[in-house]
C-alpha positions as CSV (number, residue, x, y, z in Angstrom):
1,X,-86.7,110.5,5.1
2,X,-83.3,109.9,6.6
3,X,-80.5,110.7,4.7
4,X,-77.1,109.5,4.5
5,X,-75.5,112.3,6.0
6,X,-78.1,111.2,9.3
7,X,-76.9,107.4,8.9
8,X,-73.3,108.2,9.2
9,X,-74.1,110.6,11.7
10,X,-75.9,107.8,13.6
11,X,-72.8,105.6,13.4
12,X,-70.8,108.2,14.7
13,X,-72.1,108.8,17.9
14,X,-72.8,105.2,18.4
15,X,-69.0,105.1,18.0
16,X,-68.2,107.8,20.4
17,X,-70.2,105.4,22.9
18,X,-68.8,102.7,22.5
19,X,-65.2,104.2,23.0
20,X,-66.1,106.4,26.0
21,X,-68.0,103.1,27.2
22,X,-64.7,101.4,26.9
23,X,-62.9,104.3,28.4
24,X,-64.8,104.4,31.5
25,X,-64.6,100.7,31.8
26,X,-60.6,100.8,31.7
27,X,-60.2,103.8,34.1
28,X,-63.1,103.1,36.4
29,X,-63.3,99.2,37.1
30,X,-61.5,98.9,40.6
31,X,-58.7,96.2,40.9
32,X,-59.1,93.5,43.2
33,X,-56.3,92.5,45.8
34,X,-54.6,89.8,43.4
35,X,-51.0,88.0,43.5
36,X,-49.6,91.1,41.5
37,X,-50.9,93.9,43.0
38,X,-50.1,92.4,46.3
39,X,-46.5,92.1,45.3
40,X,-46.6,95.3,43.7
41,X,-48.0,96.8,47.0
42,X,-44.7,95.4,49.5
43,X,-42.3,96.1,47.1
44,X,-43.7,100.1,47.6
45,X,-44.4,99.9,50.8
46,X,-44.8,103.4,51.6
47,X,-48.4,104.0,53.1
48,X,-47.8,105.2,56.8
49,X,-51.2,102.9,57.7
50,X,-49.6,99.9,55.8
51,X,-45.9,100.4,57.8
52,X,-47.9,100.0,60.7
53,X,-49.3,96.9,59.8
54,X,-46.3,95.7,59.4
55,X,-44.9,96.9,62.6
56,X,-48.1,94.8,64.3
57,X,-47.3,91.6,62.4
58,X,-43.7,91.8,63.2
59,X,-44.5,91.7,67.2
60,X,-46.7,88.6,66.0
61,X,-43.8,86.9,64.4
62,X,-43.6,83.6,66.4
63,X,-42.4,81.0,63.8
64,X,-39.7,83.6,62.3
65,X,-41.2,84.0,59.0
66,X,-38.9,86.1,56.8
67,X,-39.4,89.6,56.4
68,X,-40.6,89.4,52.8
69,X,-43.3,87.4,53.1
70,X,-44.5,89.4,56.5
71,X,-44.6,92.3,54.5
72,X,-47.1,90.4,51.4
73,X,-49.1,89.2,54.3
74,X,-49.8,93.2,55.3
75,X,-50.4,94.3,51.8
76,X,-53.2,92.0,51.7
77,X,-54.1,93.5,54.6
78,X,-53.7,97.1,53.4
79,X,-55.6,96.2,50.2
80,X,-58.2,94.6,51.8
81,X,-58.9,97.3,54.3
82,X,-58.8,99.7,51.6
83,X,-61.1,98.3,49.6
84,X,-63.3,97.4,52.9
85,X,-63.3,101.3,53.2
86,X,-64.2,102.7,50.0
87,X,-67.1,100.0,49.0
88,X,-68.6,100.2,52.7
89,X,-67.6,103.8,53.7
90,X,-67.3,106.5,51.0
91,X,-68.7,107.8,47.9
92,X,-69.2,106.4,44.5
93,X,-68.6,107.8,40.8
94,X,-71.3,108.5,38.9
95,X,-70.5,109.6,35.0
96,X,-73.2,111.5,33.4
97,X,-72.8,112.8,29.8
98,X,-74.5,116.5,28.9
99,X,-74.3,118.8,26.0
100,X,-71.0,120.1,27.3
101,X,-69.2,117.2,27.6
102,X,-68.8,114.2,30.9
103,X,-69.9,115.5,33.7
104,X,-68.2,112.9,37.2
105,X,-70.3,113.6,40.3
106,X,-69.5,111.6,44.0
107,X,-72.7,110.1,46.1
108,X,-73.0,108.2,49.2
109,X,-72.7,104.5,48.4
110,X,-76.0,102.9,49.6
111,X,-76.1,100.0,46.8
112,X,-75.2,96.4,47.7
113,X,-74.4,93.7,45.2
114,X,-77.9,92.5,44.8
115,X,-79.4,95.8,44.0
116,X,-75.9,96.5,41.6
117,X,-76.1,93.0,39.8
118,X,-80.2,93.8,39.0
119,X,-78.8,97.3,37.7
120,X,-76.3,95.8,35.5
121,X,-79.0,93.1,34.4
122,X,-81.7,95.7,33.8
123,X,-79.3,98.6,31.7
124,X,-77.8,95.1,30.1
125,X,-81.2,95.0,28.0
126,X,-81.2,98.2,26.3
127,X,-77.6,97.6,24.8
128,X,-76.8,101.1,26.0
129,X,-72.7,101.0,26.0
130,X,-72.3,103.9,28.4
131,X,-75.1,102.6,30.9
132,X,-73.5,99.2,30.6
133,X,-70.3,100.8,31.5
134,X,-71.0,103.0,34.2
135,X,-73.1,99.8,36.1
136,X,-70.5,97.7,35.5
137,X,-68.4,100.4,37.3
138,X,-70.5,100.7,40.1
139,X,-69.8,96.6,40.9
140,X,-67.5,95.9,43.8
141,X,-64.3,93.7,43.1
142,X,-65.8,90.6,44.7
143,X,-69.6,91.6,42.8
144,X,-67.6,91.9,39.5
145,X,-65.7,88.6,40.4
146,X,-68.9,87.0,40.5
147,X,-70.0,88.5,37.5
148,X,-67.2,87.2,35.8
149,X,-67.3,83.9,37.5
150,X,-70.8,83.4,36.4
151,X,-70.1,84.2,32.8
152,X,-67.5,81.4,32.5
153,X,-70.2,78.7,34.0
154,X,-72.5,79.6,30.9
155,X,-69.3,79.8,28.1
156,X,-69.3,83.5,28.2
157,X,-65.7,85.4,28.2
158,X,-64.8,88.6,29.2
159,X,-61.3,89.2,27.8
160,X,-61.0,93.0,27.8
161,X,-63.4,96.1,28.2
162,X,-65.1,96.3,24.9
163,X,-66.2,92.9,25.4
164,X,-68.1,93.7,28.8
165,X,-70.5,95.9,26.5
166,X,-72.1,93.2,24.7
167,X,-75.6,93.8,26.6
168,X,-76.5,90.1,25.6
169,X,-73.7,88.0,27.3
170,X,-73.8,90.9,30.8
171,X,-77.4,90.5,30.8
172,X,-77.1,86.7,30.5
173,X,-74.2,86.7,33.7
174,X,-75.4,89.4,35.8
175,X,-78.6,87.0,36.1
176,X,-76.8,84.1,37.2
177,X,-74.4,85.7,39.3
178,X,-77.7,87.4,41.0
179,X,-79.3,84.1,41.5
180,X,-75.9,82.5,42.8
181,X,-76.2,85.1,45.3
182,X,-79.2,84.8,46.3
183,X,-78.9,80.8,46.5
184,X,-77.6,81.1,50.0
185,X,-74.1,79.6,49.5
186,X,-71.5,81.9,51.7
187,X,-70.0,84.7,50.0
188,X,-67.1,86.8,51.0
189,X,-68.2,90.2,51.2
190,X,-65.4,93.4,51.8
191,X,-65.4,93.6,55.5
192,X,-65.1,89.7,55.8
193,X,-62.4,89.5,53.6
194,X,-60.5,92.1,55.6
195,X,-61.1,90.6,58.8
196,X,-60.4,87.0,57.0
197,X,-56.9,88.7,55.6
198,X,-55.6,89.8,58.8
199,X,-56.9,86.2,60.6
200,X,-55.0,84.8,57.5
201,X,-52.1,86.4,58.8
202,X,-52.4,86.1,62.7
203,X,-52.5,82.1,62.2
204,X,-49.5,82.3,59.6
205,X,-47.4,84.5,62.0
206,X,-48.2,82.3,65.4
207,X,-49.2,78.7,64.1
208,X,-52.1,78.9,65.8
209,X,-55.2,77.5,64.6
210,X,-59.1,77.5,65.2
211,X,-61.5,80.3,65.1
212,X,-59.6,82.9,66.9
213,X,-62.3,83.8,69.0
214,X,-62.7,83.7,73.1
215,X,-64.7,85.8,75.5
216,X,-64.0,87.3,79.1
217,X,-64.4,84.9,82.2
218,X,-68.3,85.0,83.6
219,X,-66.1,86.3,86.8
220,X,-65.4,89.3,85.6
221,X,-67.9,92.6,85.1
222,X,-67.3,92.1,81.6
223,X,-68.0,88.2,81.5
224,X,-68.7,87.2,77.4
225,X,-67.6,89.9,75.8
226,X,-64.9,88.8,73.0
227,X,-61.0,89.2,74.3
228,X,-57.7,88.2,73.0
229,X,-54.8,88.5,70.6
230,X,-56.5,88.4,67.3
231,X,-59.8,90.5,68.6
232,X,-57.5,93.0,69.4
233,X,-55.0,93.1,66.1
234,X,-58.6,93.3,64.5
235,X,-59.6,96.6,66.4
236,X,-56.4,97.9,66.1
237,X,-56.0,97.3,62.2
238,X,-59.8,98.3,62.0
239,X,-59.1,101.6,63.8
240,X,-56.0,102.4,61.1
241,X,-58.4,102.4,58.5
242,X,-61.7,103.7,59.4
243,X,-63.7,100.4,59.0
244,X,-65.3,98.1,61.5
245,X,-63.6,94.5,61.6
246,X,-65.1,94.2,64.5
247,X,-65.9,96.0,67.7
248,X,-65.4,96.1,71.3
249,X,-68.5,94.5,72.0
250,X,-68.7,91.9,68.9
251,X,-66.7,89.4,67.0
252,X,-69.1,88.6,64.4
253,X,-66.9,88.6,61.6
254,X,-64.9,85.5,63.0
255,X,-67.5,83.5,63.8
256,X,-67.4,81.1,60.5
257,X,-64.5,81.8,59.8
């Protein structure tokens, strides 16, 4: 027989979920490179990598843009190469909770959004608030963009952190958003949107237009390998963070773009 000592008991830890599921939410979900944190990000300006950025856009400068919006144009940069760097070349959080309390542990990032999306789906069904949480924590920016893109197509909000736990409405979006991935239409994925920032700002800085992309004369020993300005702002910029925009050999990354 359960008594009502057990039922309140009950309710409490389901509580303590929930607010540690809300917890995790608010200090793990990663911020996206928006408007704000752009702004934010040049009015510090203080990252040695990000100052030299800056230092390569300013030798781009051709139409004279003013200083202040140079300097927005490489902290999208810096935030995009950032993020390129820790969803594509570093660890991820995994929150575990134990007798003794939350134990945080690091492991090698191997997930993509597809197999993260069918995580968040599959947790989403047992209406565990912590295993909700720590999936939705997992997502990328752009994965949880899309998560939150397909939960406005079906009437479904996400206004705050308590509101991701409802295992019915994430359950309901993570499915869409994994079969508006897998639907074939283009999506932006870390790296691309770091090579697509710094493209972004190569044409704003010159005026020039097109694809960016050109290849060595068939006269020479190195005849069709890529070459030129923007190739070469791309290795540097890619070299400042750790992170393949493209390489010496390739220009993949610009070819629809």
């Amino acid at each position: 027989m359960i008594s009502d000592r057990d039922t309140v008991s009950h309710h409490e830890d389901i509580t303590v979920d929930v607010l540690a599921a809300v917890a995790i939410i608010q200090l793990g979900v990663s911020r996206s490179p928006d408007d704000n944190l752009i702004i934010e990000v040049a009015v510090d300006h203080s990252d040695d990598r990000h100052r030299h950025v800056t230092e390569l856009l300013r030798g781009l400068n051709r139409v004279e843009l003013r200083e202040s919006i140079l300097v927005r144009l490489s902290s999208l940069i810096h935030l995009s190469c950032e993020w390129a760097w820790h969803y594509r070349q570093s660890s991820k959080t995994s929150i575990t909770r134990t007798k003794t309390g939350w134990k945080v542990r690091s492991h090698i990032r191997s997930s993509s959004s597809g197999r993260d999306l069918r995580r968040l789906a599959e947790v989403s069904r047992g209406n565990d608030a912590v295993a909700i949480a720590k999936a939705i924590v997992d997502l990328s920016p752009h994965t949880f963009a899309e998560l939150r893109q397909a939960a406005n197509e079906i009437g479904i909000k996400f206004v705050g952190p308590a509101s991701l736990l409802c295992g019915e409405c994430t359950s309901r979006a993570s499915s869409l958003a994994l079969k508006n991935l897998n639907s074939g239409r283009p999506r932006l994925r870390e790296m691309d949107r770091a090579a697509r920032a710094v493209k972004l700002a190569y044409q704003t800085l010159t005026g020039k237009t097109g694809s960016g992309r050109g290849t060595v004369s068939s006269a020479s020993d190195e005849a069709g390998r890529p070459t030129g300005e923007l190739h070469s702002l791309l290795l540097r910029v890619g070299e400042l963070y750790g992170i393949k925009l493209v390489t010496p050999a390739s220009d993949d990354r610009l070819r629809s773009r």
